[in-house]
C-alpha positions in Angstrom: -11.6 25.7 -3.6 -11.7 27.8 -1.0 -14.9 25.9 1.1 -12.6 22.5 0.6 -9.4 24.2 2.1 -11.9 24.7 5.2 -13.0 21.5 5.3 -9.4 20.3 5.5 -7.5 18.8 7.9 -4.5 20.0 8.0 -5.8 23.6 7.6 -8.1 23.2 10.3 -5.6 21.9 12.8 -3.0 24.6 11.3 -6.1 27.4 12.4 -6.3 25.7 15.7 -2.5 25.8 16.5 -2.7 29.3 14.9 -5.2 30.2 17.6 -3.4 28.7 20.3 -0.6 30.2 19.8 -1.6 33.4 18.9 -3.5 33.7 22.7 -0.3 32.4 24.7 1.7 35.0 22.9 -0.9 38.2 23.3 -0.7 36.4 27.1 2.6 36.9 27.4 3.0 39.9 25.6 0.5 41.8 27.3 1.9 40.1 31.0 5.5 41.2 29.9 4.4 44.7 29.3 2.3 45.2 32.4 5.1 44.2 34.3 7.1 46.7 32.9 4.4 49.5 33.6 3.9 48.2 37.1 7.1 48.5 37.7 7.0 51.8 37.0 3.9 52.5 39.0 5.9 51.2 41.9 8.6 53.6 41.5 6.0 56.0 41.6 4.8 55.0 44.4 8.3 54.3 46.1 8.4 57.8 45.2 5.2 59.0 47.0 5.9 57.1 50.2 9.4 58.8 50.5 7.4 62.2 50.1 5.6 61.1 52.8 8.5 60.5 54.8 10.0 64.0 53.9 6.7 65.1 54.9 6.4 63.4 58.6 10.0 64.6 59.6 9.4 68.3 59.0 6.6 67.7 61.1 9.2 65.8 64.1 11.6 68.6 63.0 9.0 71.3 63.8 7.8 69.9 66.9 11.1 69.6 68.3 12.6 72.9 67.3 9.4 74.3 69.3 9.8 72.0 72.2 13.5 72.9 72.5 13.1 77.0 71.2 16.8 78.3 71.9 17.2 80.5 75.3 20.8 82.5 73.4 21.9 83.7 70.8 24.6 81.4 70.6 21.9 78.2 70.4 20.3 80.0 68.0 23.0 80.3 65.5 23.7 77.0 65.9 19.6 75.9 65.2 20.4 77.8 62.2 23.5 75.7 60.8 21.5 72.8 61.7 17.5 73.3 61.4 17.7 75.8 58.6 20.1 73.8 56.2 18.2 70.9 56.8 14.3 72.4 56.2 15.6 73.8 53.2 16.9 71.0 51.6 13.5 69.0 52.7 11.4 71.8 51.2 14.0 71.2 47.5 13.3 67.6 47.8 9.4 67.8 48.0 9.1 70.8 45.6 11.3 68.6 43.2 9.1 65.3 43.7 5.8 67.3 43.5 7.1 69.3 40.3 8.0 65.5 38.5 4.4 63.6 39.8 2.8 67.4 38.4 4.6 67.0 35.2 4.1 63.3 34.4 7.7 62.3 34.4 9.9 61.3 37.2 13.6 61.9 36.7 16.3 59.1 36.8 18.0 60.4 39.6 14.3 60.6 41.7 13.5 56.5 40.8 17.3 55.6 41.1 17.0 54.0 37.6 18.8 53.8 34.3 16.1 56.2 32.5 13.1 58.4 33.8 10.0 57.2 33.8 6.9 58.2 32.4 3.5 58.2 34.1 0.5 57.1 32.8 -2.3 58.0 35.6 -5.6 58.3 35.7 -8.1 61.3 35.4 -8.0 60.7 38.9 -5.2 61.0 40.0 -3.9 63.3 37.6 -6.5 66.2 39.3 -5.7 65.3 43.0 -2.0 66.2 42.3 -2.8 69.2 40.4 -4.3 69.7 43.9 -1.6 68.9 45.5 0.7 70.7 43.1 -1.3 74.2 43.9 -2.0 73.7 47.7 2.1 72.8 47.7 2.9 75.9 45.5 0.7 78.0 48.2 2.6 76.1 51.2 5.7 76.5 49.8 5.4 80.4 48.9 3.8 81.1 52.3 6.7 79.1 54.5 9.9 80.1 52.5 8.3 83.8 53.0 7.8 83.5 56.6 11.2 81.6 56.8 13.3 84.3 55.2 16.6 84.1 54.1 19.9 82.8 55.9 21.6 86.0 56.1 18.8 87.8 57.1 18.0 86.4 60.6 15.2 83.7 59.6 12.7 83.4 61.6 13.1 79.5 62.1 10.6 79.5 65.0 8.0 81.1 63.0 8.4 78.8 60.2 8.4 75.8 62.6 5.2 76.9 63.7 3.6 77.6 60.0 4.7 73.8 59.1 2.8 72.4 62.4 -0.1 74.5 61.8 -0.4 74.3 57.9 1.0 70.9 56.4 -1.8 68.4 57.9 -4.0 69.7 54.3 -0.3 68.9 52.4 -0.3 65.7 54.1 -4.1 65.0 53.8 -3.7 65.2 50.2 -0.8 62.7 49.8 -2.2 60.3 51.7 -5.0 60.5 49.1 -2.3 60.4 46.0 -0.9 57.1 47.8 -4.0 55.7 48.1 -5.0 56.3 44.5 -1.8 55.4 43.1 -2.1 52.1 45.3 -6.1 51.4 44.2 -4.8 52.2 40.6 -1.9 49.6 40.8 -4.5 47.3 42.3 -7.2 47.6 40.0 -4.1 47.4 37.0 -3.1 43.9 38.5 -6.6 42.8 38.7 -7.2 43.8 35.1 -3.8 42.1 33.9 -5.4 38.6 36.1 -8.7 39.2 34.6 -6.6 39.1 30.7 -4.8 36.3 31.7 -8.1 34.4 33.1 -10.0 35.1 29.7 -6.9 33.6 27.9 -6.9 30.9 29.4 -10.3 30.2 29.3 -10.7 30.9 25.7 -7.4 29.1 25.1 -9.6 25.9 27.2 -12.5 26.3 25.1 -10.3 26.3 21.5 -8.1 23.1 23.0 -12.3 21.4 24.1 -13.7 22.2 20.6 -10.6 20.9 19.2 -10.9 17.9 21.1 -14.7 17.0 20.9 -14.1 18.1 16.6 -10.9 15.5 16.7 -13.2 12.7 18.3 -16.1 13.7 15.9 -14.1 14.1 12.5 -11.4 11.7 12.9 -11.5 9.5 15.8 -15.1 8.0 14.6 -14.6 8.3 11.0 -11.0 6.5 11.9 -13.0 3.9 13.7 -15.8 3.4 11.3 -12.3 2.5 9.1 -10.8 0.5 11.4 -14.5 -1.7 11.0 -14.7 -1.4 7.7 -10.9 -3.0 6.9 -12.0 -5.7 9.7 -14.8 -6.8 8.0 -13.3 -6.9 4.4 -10.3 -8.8 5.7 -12.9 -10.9 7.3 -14.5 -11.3 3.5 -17.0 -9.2 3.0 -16.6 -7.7 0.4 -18.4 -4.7 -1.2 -19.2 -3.3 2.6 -19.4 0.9 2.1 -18.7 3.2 5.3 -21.0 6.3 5.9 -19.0 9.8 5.3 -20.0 12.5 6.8 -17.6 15.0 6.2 -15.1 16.6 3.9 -11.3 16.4 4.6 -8.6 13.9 4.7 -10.0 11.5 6.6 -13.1 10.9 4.5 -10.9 11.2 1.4 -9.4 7.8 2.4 -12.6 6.5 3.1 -13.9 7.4 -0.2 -11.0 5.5 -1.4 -11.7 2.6 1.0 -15.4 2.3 -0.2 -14.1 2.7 -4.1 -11.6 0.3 -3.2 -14.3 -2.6 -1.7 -16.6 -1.9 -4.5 -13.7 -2.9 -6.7 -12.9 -6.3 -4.6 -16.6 -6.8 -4.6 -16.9 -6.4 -8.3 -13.8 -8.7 -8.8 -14.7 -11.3 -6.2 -17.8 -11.4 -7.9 -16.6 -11.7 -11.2 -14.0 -14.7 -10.0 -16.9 -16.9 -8.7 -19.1 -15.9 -11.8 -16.1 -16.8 -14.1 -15.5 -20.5 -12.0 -18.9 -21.2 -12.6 -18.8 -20.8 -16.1 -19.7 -23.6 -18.1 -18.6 -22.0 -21.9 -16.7 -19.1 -23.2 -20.1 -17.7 -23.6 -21.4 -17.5 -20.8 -18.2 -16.7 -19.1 -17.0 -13.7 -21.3 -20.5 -12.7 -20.5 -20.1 -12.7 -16.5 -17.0 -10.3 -17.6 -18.2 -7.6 -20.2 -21.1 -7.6 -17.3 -19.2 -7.0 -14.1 -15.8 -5.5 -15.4 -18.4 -2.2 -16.9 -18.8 -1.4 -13.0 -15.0 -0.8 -13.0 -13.9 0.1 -16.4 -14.7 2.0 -19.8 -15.9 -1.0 -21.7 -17.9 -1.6 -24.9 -16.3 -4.5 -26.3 -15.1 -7.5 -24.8 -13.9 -10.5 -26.8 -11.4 -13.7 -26.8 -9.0 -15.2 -29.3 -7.9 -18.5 -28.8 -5.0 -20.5 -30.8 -6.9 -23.6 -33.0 -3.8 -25.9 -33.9 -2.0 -23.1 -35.6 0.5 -21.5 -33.3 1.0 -18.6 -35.4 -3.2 -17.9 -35.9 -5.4 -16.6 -33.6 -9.3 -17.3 -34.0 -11.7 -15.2 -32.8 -14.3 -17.1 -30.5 -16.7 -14.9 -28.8 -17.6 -11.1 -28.8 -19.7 -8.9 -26.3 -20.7 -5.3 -27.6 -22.5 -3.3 -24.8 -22.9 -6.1 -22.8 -24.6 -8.1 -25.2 -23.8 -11.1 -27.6 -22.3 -9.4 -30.8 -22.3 -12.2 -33.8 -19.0 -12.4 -36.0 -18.0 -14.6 -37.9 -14.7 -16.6 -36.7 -11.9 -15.1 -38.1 -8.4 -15.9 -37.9 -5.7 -13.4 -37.1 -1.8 -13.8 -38.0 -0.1 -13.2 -34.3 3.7 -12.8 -36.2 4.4 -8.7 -36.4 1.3 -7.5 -34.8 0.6 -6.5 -31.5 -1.0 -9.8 -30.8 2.4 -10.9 -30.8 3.8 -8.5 -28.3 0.7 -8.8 -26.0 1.9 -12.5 -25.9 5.6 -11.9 -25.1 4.6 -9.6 -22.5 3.4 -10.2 -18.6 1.6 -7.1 -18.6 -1.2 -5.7 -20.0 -1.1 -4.2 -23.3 -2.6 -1.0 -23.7 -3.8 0.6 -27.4 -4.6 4.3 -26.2 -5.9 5.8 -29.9 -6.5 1.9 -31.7 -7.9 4.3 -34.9 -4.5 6.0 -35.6 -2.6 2.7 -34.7 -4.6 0.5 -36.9 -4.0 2.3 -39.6 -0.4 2.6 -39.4 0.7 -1.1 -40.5 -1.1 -3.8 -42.7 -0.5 -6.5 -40.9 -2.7 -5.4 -38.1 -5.8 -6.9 -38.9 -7.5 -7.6 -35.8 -6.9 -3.4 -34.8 -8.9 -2.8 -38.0 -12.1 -4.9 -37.2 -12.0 -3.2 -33.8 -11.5 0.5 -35.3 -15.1 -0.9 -37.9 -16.9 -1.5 -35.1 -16.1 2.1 -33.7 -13.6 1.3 -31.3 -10.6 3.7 -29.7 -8.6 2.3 -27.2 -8.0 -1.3 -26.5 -6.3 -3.7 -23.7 -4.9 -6.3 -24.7 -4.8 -9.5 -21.7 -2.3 -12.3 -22.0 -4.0 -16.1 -21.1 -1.1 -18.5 -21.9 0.0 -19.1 -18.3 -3.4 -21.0 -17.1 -4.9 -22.9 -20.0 -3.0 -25.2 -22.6 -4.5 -23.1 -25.2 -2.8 -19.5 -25.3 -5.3 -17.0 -26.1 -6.6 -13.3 -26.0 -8.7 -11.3 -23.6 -9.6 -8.2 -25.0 -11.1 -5.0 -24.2 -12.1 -1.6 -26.0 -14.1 1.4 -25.4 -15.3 3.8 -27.9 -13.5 6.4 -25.8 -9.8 7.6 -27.4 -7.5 7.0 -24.1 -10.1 6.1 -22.0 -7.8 4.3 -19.5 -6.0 6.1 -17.2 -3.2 5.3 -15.2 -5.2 4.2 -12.6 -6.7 1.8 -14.6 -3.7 0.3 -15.9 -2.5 -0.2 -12.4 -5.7 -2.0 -11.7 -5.3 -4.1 -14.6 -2.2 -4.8 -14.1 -2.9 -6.1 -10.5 -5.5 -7.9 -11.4 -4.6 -9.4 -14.5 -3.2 -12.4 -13.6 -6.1 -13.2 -11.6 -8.0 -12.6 -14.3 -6.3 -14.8 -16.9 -5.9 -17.4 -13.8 -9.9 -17.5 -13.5 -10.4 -17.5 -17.7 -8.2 -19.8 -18.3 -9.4 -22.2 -15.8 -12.9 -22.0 -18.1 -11.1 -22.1 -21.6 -8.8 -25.6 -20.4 -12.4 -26.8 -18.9 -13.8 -26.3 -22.4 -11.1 -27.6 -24.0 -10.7 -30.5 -21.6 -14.4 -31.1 -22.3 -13.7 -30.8 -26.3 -11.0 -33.3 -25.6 -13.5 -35.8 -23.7 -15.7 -35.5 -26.5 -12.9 -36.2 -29.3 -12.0 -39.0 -26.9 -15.5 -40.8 -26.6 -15.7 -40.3 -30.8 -12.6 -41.7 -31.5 -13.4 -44.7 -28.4 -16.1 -45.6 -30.4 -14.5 -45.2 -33.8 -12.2 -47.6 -32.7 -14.5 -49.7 -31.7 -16.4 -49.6 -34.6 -12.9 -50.2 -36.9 -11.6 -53.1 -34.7 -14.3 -55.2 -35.6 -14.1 -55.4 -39.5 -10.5 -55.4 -38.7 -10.2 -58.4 -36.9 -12.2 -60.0 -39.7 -9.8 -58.8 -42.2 -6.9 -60.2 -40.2 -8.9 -63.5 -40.4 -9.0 -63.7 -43.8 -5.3 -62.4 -44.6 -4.1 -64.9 -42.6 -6.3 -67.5 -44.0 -5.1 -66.2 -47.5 -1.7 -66.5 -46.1 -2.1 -70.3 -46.0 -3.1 -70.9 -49.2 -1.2 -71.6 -52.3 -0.1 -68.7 -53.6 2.1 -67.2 -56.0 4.6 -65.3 -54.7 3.3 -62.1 -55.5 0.2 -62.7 -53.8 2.1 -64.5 -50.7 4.4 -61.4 -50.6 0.9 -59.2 -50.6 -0.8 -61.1 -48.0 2.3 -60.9 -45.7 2.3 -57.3 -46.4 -1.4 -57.1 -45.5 -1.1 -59.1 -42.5 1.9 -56.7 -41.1 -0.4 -53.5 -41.7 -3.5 -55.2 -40.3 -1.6 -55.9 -37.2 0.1 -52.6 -37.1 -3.5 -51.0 -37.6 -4.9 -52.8 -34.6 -1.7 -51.6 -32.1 -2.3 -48.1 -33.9 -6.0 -48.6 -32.5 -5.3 -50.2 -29.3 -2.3 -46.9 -28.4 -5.2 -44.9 -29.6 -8.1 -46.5 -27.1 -5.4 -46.2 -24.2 -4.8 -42.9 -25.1 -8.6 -41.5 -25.1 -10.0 -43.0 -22.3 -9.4 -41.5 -19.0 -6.6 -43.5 -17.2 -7.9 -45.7 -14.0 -5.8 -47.0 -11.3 -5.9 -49.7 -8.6 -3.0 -48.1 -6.3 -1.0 -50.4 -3.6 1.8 -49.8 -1.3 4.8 -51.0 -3.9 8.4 -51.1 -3.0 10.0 -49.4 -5.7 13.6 -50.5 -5.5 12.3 -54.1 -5.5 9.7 -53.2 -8.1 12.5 -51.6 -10.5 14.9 -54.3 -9.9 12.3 -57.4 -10.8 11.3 -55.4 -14.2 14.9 -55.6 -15.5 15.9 -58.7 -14.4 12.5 -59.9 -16.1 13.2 -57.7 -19.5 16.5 -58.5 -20.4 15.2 -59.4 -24.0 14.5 -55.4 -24.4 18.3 -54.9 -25.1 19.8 -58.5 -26.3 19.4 -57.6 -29.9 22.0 -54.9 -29.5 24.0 -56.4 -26.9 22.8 -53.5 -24.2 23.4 -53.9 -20.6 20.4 -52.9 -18.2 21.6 -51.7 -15.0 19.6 -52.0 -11.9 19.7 -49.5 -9.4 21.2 -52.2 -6.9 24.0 -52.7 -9.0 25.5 -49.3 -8.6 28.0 -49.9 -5.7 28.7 -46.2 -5.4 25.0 -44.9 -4.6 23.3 -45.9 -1.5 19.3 -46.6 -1.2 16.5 -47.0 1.1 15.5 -50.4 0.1 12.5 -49.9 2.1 10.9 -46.8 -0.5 7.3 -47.1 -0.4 5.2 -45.6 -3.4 1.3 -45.9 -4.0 1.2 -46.9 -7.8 -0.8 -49.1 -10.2 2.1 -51.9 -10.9 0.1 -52.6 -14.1 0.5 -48.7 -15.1 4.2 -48.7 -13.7 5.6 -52.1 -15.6 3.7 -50.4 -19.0 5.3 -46.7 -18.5 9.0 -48.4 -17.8 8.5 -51.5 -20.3 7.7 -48.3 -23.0 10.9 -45.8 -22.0 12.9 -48.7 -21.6 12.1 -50.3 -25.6 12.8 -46.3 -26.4 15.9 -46.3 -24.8 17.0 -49.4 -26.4 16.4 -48.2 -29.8 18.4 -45.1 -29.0 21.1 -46.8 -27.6 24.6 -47.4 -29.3 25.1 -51.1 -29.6 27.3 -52.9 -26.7 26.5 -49.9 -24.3 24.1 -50.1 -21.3 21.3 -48.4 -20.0 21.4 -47.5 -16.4 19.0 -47.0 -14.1 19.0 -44.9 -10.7 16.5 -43.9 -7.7 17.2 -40.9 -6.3 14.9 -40.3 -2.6 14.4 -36.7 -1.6 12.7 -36.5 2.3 12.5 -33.1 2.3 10.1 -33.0 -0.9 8.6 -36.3 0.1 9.2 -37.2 -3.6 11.3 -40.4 -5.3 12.6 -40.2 -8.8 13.5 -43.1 -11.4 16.3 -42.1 -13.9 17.2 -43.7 -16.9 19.8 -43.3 -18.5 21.2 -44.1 -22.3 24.5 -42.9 -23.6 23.0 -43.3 -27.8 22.5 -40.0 -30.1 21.6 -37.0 -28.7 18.0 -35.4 -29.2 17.3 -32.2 -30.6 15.7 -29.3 -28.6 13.0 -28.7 -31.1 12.3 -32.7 -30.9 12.3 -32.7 -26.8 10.3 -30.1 -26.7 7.6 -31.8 -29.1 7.3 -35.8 -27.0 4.6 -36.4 -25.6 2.0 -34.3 -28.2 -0.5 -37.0 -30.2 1.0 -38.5 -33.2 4.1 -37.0 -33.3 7.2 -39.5 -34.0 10.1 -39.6 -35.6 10.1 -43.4 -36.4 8.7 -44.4 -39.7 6.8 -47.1 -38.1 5.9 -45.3 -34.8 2.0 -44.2 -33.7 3.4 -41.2 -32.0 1.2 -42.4 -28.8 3.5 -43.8 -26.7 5.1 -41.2 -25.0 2.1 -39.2 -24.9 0.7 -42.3 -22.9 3.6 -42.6 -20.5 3.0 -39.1 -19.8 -0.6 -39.1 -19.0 0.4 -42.4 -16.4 2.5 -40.3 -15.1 0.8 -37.8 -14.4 -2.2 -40.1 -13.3 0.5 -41.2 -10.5 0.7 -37.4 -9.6 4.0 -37.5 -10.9 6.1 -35.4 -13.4 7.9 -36.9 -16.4 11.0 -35.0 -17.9 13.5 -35.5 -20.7 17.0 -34.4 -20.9 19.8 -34.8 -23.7 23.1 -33.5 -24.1 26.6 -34.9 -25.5 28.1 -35.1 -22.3 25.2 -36.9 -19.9 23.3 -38.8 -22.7 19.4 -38.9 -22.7 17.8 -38.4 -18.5 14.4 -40.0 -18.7 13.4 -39.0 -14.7 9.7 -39.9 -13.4 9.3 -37.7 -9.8 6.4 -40.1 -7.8 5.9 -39.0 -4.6 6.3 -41.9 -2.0 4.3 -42.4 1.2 7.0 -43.7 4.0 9.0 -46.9 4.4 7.7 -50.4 5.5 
């Protein structure tokens, strides 16, 4: 723990700063509080200097008291008032000064300053005013005894000539405190420069090593990341970035490399899984590359077969390899099959054991807990393939998927189910070609004998018969024919539809098929509306689509007999075009105002064999749609009490002529 808090970042920069700081603040400090001593060293030395002074005028005192020696005793009581007073108040002065530099301490009133100040010399120094101190205690004793008192007729002469003959040594010495004090002070300032210097510079060194490790441990590694995004944006996929260190920075590269191994794995999977010519080999390509990125030991799909409320299982992987099971159907209704499927996220089974156990109906948990499973995730394929299904996977492993794996999955999943179910419609669309070249040549195969049998009922039909063998033969004949229509829907319906397109004006092309197919609605007495005939709506009688007119006149010709059998009699069937530019798209409704279809019946047209006529193939609309669709259009049916039945086909169009 405490080697990766080193390693870190934000402790690292939190040291530096700490450093930084730490310097500039001893700097200042220290430079605050030398300035205070120094200050005090210059009072001291203010101090000295004014000895000095004190010391210079008893000497210009001296001299001129000797130069200009009173003649009277009248002069010399008045040298007295003035030369006495004054010497004895310069002799206090300098005995007080001397006595505060002797004892460490100079007095407020000395320094002219709120409080005293203390001294803190040298050994130095210290002994050269001790000298000072005794030759001035010597000096002192010697003059103020040769002086004598005031009422005792001092001897001021005397004294004068003591001071000029005795106080060069006083003054010697001073001049050597001054220059001590002043050398001190210097080699103080110096000292205090020298601090300051060494801050600085070590404060320049911190801020360089801080720079040359931000370059090294995050402006490269930042750089290399940079690179790295570039290049996976660019598409390569899977591409790793070296990491040479421990901290933040490497932390999101470690999740940058984990992250392109992930797209690697997935964009490999994708192009494995679009390649896939079967479920086997495609569930394979799965249980092998999703193992990189997941706990997996079982991987399987269940696919719907005609029943919507079954599930067969089609394919299993255990360990990566092909695990043989017999197909078995599972009931989706009450399980959690049934909630994976009303669900757009993943479903997640943390302890599969415990759950499987807890309800009958799940079946499909059970064969999962045999085979030692103990957490399972369920994947939803109904959006991509016409043939809702299952992904699953399990791992031995109670909860072995984390949160982060659920987040993955639940990114990924649709992708997923997109790429699968691309491979389970291709397999079905292939199933479907196959049941469509059987039944082709079924038909093939039955319309021959069938045409003979319509032969011969017809030739029967022509003999004498009596009439229970004339009403069987027309009987016969009706079925035969109905049987070869039956085939003939059945031939259209299989084989893949093939178009000869050409620029067709639709307006012109909708308008010619009704006026041509009146007959579709006389029986009933129906009125078939063509979209010119609407005086309120307003067309581009220049609509150009690309269509096969064969295909077109078959797909109205059947909605149209549809519409007419749903009609109520004496009523009409309109028809509209309705253009839109921005979609580049046209779209034919047709309308009929007869009984309204039920939801569970719209929702069914279209799907083989379904009808709800007692003579009906079921085909037709299922063949309309598959035109349709051929066209690149969409085919949709509406009812309701209020608008009637909407048959609309959406064609996109190509311009105007």
């Amino acid at each position: 723990m405490s080697k990766k808090l080193f390693h870190s970042l934000k402790f690292q920069i939190t040291a530096v700063l700490g450093i930084l700081l730490s310097l500039f603040s001893f700097a200042i400090t220290y430079t605050l509080y030398n300035i205070d001593e120094r200050e005090k060293e210059m009072a001291a030395l203010h101090l000295i200097n004014r000895l000095q002074l004190i010391t210079n005028y008893m000497d210009m005192q001296s001299f001129n008291y000797l130069k200009n020696a009173p003649q009277n005793s009248s002069a010399y009581k008045r040298d007295i008032n003035l030369y006495y007073d004054d010497l004895k108040g310069q002799l206090n002065k300098k005995n007080d000064i001397i006595t505060c530099f002797s004892d460490e301490h100079l007095t407020a009133e000395l320094v002219e300053m709120d409080n005293g100040v203390d001294l803190n010399l040298d050994e130095k120094t210290k002994k050269t005013l001790n000298r000072l101190q005794e030759t001035w205690n010597i000096y002192y004793k010697e003059l103020s005894a040769t002086l004598g008192e005031r009422n005792d007729s001092p001897k001021l002469a005397a004294a004068a000539q003591y001071i000029s003959e005795n106080q060069k040594n006083i003054k010697n010495i001073e001049d050597v405190v001054v220059t001590q004090l002043q050398q001190d002070l210097k080699n103080r300032i110096n000292w205090i420069n020298y601090v300051n210097k060494m801050i600085l510079a070590i404060a320049f060194m911190v801020a360089l090593i801080t720079i040359a490790g931000f370059y090294i441990k995050v402006i490269i590694p930042l750089n290399r990341a940079m690179e790295g995004f570039n290049r996976v944006a660019k598409g390569d996929f899977g591409h790793q970035i070296v990491i040479n260190s421990d901290n933040e920075i490497a932390s999101i590269v470690r999740s940058f490399n984990h992250l392109s191994q992930r797209l690697n794995s997935i964009f490999q999977l994708i192009h494995k899984v679009q390649q896939g010519n079967d479920l086997d080999s495609t569930l394979g390509f799965i249980a092998e590359q999703f193992a990189s990125i997941l706990p997996i030991n079982w991987t399987s799909v269940l696919l719907h077969n005609g029943n919507a409320t079954m599930l067969e299982l089609q394919k299993a992987y255990m360990d990566g390899k092909p695990h043989i099971l017999p197909r078995t159907h599972f009931t989706v209704e009450g399980t959690l099959l049934e909630k994976a499927i009303n669900s757009d996220k993943p479903l997640l089974i943390s302890n599969l054991q415990e759950t499987a156990a807890k309800n009958k109906k799940y079946v499909f948990l059970r064969l999962l807990a045999k085979e030692g499973m103990n957490s399972a995730i369920f994947l939803h394929l109904t959006q991509e393939t016409q043939v809702p299904g299952m992904l699953i996977f399990a791992s031995r492993e109670a909860d072995a998927y984390n949160e982060e794996h659920i987040e993955l999955l639940s990114n990924i999943a649709h992708l997923v189910t997109h790429s699968f179910g691309k491979t389970v419609k291709m397999a079905e669309q292939r199933r479907l070609a196959a049941i469509g070249e059987f039944t082709s040549g079924i038909v093939h195969e039955v319309r021959n004998p069938l045409t003979t049998i319509g032969l011969a009922l017809k030739y029967f039909a022509r003999q004498e018969l009596d009439e229970d063998g004339t009403e069987w033969a027309e009987i016969s004949n009706r079925e035969s024919a109905r049987m070869g229509r039956l085939l003939e829907d059945i031939l259209l319906y299989a084989k893949p539809v093939k178009l000869d397109l050409k620029a067709i004006n639709l307006l012109d092309f909708v308008s010619h098929f009704i006026s041509t197919n009146k007959a579709i609605g006389e029986a009933k007495k129906l009125h078939l509306q063509a979209p010119n005939e609407d005086q309120e709506a307003i067309y581009d009688s220049q609509l150009l689509v690309r269509a096969d007119s064969d295909r077109l006149n078959q797909i109205l010709l059947n909605i149209y007999r549809n519409a007419a059998e749903a009609a109520d009699d004496a009523s009409q069937i309109r028809c509209s075009l309705i253009s839109n530019h921005e979609a580049c798209t046209v779209t034919i409704n047709i309308n009929n105002q007869g009984k309204v279809i039920p939801e569970e019946i719209l929702q069914r047209i279209g799907e083989p064999f379904f009808t709800t006529r007692s003579r009906g193939t079921g085909l037709g609309m299922g063949i309309v749609k598959r035109m349709v669709e051929a066209h690149s259009g969409n085919l949709k049916i509406a009812s309701s009490a209020e608008q009637g039945t909407d048959v609309t086909i959406t064609l996109p169009y190509i311009g105007t002529s």
